[in-house]
Backbone as numpy.savetxt, mean C-alpha at the origin, in Angstrom:
# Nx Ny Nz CAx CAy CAz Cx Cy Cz
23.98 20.27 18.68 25.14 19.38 18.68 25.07 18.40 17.51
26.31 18.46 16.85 25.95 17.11 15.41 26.04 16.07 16.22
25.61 15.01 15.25 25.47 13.79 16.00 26.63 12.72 16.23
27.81 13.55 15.23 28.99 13.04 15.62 29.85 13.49 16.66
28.86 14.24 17.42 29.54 14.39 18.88 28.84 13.47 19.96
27.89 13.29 19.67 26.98 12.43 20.70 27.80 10.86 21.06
27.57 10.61 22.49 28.55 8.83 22.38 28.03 7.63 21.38
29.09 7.18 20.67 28.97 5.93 20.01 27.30 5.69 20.49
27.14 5.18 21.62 26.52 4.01 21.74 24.40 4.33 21.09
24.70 6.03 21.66 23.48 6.98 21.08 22.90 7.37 19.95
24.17 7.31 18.77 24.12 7.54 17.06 23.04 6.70 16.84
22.73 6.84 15.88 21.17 6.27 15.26 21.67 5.08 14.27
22.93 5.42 13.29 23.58 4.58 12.68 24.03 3.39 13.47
24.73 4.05 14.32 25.63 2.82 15.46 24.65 2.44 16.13
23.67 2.49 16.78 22.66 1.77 17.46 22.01 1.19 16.60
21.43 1.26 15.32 21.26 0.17 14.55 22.07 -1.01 13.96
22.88 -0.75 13.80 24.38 -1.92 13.74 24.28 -2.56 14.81
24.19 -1.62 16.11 25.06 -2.86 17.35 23.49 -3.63 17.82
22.29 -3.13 17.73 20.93 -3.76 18.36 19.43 -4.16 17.45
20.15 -3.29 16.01 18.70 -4.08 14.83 18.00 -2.58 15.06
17.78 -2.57 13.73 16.64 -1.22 13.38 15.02 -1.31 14.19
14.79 -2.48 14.88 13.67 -2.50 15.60 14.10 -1.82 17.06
15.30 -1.32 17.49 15.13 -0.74 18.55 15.37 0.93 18.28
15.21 1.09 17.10 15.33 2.90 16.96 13.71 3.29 17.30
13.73 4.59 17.48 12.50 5.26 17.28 12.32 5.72 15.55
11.32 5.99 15.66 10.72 6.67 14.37 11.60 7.84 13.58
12.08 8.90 14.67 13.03 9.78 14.48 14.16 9.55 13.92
14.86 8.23 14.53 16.54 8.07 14.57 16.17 6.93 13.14
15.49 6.34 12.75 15.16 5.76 11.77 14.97 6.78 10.63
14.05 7.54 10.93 14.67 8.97 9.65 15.75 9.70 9.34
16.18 9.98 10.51 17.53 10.24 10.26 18.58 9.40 9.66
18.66 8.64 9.73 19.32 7.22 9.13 18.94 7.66 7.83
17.66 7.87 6.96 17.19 8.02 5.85 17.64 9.43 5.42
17.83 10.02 6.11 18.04 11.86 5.83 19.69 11.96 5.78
20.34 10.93 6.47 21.77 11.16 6.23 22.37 12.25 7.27
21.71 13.34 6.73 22.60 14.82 7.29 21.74 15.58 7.57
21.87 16.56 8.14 20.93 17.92 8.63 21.40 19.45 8.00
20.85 20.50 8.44 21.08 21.57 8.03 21.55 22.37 8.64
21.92 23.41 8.55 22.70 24.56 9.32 21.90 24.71 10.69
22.08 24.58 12.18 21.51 24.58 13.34 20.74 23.33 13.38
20.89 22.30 12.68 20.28 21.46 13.08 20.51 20.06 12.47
20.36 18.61 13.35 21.09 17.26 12.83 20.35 16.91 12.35
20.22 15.56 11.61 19.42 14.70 11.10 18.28 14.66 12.29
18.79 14.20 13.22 17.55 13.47 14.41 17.10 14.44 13.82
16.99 16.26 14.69 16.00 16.67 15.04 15.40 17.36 14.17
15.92 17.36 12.51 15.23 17.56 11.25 14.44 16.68 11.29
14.19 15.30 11.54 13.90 14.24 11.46 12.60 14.19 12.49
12.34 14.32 13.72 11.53 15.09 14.58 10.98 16.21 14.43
11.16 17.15 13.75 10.37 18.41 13.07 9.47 17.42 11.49
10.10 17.14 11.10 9.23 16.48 9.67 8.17 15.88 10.62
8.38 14.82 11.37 7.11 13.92 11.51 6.47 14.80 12.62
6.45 15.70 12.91 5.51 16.62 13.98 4.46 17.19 12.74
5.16 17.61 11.79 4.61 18.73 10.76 3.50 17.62 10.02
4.15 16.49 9.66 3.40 15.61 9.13 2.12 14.80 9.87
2.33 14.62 10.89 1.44 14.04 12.37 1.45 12.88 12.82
2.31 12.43 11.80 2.70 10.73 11.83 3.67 10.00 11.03
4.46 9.05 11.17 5.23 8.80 10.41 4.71 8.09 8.89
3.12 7.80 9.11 2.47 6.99 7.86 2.38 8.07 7.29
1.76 9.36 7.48 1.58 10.46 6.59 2.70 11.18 6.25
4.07 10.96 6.80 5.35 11.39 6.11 5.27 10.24 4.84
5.39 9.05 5.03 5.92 8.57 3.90 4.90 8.05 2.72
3.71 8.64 2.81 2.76 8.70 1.61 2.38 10.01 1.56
2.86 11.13 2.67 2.97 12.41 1.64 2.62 13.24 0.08
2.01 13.33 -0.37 2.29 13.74 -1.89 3.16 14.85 -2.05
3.93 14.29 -3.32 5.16 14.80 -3.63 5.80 15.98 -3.52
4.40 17.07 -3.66 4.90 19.08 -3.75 4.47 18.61 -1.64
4.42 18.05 -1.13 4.42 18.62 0.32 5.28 18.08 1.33
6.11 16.60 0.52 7.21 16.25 0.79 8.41 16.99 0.87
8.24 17.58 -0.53 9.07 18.58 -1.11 9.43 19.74 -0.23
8.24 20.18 0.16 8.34 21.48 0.91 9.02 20.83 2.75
9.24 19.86 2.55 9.23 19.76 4.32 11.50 19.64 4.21
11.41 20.39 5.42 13.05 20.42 5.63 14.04 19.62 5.68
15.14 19.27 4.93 14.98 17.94 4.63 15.36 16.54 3.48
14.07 17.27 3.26 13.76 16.43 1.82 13.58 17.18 0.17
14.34 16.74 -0.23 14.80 16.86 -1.95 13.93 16.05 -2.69
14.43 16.30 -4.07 14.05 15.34 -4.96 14.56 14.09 -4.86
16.06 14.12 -4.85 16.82 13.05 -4.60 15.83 12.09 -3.10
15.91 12.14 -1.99 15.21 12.25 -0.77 14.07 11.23 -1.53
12.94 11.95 -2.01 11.88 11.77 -2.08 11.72 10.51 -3.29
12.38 10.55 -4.08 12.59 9.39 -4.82 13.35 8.28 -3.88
14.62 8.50 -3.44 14.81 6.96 -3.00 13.76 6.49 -1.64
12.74 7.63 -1.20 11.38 6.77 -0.15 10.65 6.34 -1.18
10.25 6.74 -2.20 9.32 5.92 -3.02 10.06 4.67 -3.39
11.40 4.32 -3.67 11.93 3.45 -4.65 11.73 2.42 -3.07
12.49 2.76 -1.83 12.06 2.00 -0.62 10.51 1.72 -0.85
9.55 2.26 -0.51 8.13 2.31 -0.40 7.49 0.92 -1.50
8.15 1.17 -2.66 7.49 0.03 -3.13 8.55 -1.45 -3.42
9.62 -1.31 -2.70 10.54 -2.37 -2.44 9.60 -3.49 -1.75
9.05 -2.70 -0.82 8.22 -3.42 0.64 7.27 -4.00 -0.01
6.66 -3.61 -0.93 5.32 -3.74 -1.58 5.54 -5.13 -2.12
7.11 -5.10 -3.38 6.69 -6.10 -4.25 7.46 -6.84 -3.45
8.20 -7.04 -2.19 8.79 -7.92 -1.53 7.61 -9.00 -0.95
6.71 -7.98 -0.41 5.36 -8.80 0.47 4.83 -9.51 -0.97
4.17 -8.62 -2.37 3.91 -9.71 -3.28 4.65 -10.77 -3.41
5.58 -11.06 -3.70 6.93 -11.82 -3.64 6.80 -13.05 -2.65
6.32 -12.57 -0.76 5.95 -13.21 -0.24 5.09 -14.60 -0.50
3.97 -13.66 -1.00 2.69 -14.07 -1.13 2.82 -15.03 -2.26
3.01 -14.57 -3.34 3.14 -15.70 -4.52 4.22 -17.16 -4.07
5.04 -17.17 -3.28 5.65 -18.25 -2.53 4.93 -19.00 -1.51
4.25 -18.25 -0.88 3.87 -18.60 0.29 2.24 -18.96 0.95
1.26 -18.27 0.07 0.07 -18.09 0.69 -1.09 -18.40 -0.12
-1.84 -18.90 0.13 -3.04 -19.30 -0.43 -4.21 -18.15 -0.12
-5.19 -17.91 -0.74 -5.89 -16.74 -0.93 -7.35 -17.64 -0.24
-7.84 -18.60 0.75 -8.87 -19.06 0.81 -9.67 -18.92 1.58
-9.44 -17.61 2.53 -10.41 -16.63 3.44 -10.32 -15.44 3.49
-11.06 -14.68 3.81 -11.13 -13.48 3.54 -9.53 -12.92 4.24
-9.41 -12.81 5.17 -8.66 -12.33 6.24 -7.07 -13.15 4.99
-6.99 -14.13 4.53 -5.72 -14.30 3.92 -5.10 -12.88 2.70
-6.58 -12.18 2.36 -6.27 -11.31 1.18 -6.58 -9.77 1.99
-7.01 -9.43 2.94 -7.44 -8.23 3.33 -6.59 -7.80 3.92
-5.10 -8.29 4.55 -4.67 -7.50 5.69 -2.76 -6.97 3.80
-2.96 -8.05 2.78 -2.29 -7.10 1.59 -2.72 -6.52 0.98
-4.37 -6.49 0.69 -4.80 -5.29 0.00 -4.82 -3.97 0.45
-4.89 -4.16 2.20 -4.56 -2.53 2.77 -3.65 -2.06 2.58
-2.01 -3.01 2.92 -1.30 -2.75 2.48 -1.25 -1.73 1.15
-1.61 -2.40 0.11 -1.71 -1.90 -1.04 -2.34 -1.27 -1.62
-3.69 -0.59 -0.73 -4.13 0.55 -1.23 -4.58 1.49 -0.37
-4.66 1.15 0.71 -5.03 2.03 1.90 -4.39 3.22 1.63
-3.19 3.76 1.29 -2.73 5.43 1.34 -2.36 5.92 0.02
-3.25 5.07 -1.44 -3.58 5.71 -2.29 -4.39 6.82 -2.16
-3.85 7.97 -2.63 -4.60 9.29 -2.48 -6.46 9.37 -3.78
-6.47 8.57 -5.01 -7.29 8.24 -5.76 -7.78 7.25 -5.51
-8.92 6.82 -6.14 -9.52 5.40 -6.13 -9.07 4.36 -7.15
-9.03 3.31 -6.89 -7.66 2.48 -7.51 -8.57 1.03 -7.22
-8.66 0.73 -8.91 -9.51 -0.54 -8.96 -8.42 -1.99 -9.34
-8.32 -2.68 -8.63 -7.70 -4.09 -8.81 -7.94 -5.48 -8.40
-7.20 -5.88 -8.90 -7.76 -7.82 -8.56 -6.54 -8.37 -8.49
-6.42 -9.32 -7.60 -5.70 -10.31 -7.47 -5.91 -11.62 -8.61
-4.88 -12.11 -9.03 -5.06 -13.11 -10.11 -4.44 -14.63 -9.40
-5.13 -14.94 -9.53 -5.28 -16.18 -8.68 -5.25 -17.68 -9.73
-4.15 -18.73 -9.08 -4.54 -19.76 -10.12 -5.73 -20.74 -9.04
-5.61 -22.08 -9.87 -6.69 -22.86 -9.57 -6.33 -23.68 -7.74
-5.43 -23.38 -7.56 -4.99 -23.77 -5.76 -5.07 -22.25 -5.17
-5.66 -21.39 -5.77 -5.94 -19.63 -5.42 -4.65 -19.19 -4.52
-3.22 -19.45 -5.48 -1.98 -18.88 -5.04 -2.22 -17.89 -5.98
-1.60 -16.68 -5.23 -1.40 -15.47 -6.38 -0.41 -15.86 -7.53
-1.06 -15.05 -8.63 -0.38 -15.13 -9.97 0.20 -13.95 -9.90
-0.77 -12.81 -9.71 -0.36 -11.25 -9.74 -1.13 -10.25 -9.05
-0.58 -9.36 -9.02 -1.60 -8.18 -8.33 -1.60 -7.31 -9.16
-2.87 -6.94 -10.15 -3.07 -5.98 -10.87 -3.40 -4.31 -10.78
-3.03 -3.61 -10.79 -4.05 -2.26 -10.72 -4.59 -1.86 -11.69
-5.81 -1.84 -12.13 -6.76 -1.94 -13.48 -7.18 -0.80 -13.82
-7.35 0.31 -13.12 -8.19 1.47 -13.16 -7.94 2.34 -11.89
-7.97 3.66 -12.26 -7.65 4.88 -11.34 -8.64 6.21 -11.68
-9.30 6.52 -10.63 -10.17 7.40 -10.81 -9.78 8.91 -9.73
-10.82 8.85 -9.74 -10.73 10.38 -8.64 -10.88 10.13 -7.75
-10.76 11.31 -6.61 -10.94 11.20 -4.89 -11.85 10.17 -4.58
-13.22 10.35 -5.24 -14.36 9.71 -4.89 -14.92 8.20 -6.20
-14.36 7.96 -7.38 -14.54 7.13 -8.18 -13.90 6.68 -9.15
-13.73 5.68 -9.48 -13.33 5.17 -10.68 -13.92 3.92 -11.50
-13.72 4.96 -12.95 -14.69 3.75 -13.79 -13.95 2.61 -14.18
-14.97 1.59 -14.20 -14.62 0.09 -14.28 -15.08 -0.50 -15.25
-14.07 -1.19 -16.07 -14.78 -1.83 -17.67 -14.58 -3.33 -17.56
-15.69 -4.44 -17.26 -15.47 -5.70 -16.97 -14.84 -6.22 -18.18
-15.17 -5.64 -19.16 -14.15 -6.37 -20.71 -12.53 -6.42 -20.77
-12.15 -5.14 -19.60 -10.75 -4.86 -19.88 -10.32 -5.90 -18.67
-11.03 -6.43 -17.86 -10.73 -7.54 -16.56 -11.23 -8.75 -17.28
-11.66 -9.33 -18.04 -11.78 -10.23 -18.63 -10.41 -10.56 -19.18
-9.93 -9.57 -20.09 -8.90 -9.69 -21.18 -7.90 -9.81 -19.97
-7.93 -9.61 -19.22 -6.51 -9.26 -18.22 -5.97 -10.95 -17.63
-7.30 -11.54 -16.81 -7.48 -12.68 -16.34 -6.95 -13.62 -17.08
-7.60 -13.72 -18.50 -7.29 -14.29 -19.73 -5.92 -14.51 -20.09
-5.05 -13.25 -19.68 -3.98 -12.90 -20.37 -2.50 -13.73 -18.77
-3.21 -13.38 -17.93 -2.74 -14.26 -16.87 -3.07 -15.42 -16.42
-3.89 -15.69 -17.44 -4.63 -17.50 -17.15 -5.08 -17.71 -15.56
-5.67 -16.85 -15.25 -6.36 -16.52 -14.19 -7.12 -17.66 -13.92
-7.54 -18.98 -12.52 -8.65 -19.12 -12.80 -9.69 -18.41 -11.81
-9.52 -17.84 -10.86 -9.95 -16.98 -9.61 -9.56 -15.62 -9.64
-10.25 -14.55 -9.20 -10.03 -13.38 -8.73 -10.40 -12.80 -7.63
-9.98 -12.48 -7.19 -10.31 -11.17 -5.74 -10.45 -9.94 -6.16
-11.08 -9.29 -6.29 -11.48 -7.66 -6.80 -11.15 -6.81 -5.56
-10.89 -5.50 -5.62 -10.56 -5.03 -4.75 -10.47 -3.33 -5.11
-11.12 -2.51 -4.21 -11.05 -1.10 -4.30 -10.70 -0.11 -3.20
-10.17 0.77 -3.49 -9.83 1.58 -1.95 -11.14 2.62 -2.51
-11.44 3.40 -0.80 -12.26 4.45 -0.61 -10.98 5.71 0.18
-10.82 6.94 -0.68 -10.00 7.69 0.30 -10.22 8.25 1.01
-11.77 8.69 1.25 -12.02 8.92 2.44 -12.06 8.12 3.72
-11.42 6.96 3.83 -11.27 6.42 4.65 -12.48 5.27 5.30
-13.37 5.07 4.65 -14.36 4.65 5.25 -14.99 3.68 4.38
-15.03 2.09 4.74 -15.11 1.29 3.74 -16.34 0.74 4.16
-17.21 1.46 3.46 -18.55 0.98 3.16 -18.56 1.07 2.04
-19.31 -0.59 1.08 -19.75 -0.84 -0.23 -20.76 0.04 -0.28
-20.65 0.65 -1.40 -22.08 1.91 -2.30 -22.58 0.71 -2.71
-24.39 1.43 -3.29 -25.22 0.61 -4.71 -24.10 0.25 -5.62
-23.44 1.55 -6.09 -22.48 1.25 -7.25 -22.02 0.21 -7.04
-21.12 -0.21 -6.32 -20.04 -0.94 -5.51 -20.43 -2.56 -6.08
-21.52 -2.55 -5.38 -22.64 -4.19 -5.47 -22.71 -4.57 -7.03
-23.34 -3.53 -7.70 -24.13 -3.49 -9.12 -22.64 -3.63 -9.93
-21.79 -3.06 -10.17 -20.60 -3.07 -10.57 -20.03 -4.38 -10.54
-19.93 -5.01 -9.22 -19.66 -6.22 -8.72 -20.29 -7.33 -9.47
-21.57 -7.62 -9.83 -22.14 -8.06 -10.18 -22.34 -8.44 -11.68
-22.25 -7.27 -12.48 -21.81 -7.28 -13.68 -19.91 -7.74 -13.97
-19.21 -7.58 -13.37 -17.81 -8.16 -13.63 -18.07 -9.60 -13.21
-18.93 -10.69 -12.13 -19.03 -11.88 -11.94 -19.31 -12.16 -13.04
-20.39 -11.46 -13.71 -21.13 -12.18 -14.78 -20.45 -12.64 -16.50
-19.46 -11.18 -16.26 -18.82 -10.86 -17.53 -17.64 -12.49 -17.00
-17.09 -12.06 -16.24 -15.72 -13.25 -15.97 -16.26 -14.88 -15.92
-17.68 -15.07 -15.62 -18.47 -16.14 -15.38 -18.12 -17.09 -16.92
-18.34 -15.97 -17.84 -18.39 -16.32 -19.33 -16.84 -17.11 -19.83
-15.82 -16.62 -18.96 -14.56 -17.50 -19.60 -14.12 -18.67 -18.20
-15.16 -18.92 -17.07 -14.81 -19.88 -16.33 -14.08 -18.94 -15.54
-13.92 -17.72 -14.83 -13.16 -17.14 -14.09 -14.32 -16.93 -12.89
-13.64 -17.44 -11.45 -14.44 -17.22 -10.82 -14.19 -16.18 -9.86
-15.33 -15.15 -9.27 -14.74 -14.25 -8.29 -15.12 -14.41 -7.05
-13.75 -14.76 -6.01 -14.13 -15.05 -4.87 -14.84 -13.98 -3.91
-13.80 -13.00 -4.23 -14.40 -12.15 -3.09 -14.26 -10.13 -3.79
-14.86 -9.41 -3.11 -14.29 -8.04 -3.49 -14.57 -7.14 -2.22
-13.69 -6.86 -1.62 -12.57 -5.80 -0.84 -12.69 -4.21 -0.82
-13.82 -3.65 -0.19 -13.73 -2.10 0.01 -12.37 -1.68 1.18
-11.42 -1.13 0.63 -10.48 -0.62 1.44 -10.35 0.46 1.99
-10.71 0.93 3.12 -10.66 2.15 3.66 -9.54 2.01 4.46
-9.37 3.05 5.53 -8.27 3.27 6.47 -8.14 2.83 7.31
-6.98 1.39 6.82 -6.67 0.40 8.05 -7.99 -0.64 8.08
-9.15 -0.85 7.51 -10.43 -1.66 7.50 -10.03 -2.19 6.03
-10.69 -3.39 6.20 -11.46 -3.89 4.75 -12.58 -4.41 5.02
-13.59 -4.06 4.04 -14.91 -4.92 3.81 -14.85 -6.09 3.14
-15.48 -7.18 3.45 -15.72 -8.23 2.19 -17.17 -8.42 1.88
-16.85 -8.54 0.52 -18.23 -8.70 -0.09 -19.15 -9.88 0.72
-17.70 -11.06 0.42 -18.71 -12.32 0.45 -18.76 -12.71 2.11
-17.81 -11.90 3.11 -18.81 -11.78 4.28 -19.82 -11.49 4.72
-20.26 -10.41 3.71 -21.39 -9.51 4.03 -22.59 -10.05 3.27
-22.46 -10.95 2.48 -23.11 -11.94 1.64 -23.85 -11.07 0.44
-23.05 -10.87 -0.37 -23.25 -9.71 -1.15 -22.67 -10.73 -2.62
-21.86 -11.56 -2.67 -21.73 -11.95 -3.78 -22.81 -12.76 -4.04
């Protein structure tokens, strides 16, 4: 049945108008995003086949691109305006943050760095740039490596800080396997970027292993 037979009050469109997108399900919220359906079938329950296939609605919408592609559905068109959404959210919450939040416990910077790197598929090295009341200046991404690493050049985070008149940083890395335990590397790495940033008065508060849905902190773990 299309869904323009179903009553007013059931549509996914019209029930978000008359009660707020917080009372759809996951489904009728995709559908909303999918528009239309295909021959034997509506948005909803295209929309309910994607996130079965996918296993969740987080792994529909960080997907990589050839398996997005392949799901029923979704286009190019499709798949670009979820990314152009996807990082709306992103620089809206930065946006937040630079208005609003001070960076002066761990827990103030760990629950946007997941945000922001938790369903990177690579390893993805960045810092928060922080002025001297440690409000964000910016959120950098500095370096991108492979599944399991990426190399890190404290000269090119020097120049960066510098270049944003940084006086604080938060360092920060995702793990994609999901599991945020600091390596030797991790520490030793760490250690040499304090030292290098030490040299222009940049100080580093803290650095952030991001795994899935966790963060580590360094300077909880008393590692800085």
């Amino acid at each position: 049945m299309k869904i323009l037979d179903w009553p007013e009050q059931e549509r996914p469109r019209e029930k978000l108008l008359n009660y707020g997108a917080h009372t759809l399900s996951d489904a009728e919220l995709l559908a909303i995003f999918l528009q239309t359906g295909l021959k034997g079938r509506n948005a909803v329950q295209l929309a309910k086949q994607a996130l079965l296939n996918h296993g969740s609605l987080r792994a529909l919408l960080h997907a990589p691109k050839r398996k997005l592609l392949a799901t029923s559905g979704f286009g190019a068109a499709k798949y670009a305006i979820l990314q152009a959404s996807i990082e709306l959210q992103k620089r809206n919450m930065t946006e937040q943050m630079v208005r609003e939040r001070s960076f002066l416990h761990a827990d103030d910077a760990s629950s946007y760095l997941i945000s922001q790197l938790r369903d990177k598929q690579r390893e993805v090295f960045s810092m928060l740039m922080l002025d001297s009341q440690h409000q964000l200046i910016a959120y950098r991404e500095m370096f991108q490596g492979t599944i399991n690493s990426a190399a890190v050049y404290p000269r090119e985070l020097v120049k960066q800080a510098m270049e944003d008149n940084a006086a604080a940083v938060i360092l920060a890395h995702n793990h994609p396997s999901g599991r945020a335990e600091p390596s030797q590397s991790d520490i030793n790495i760490t250690e040499k970027i304090k030292q290098a940033l030490a040299l222009v008065d940049v100080t580093v508060l803290d650095h952030f292993v991001i795994g899935d849905s966790t963060a580590v902190s360094f300077a909880q773990r008393g590692l800085l």
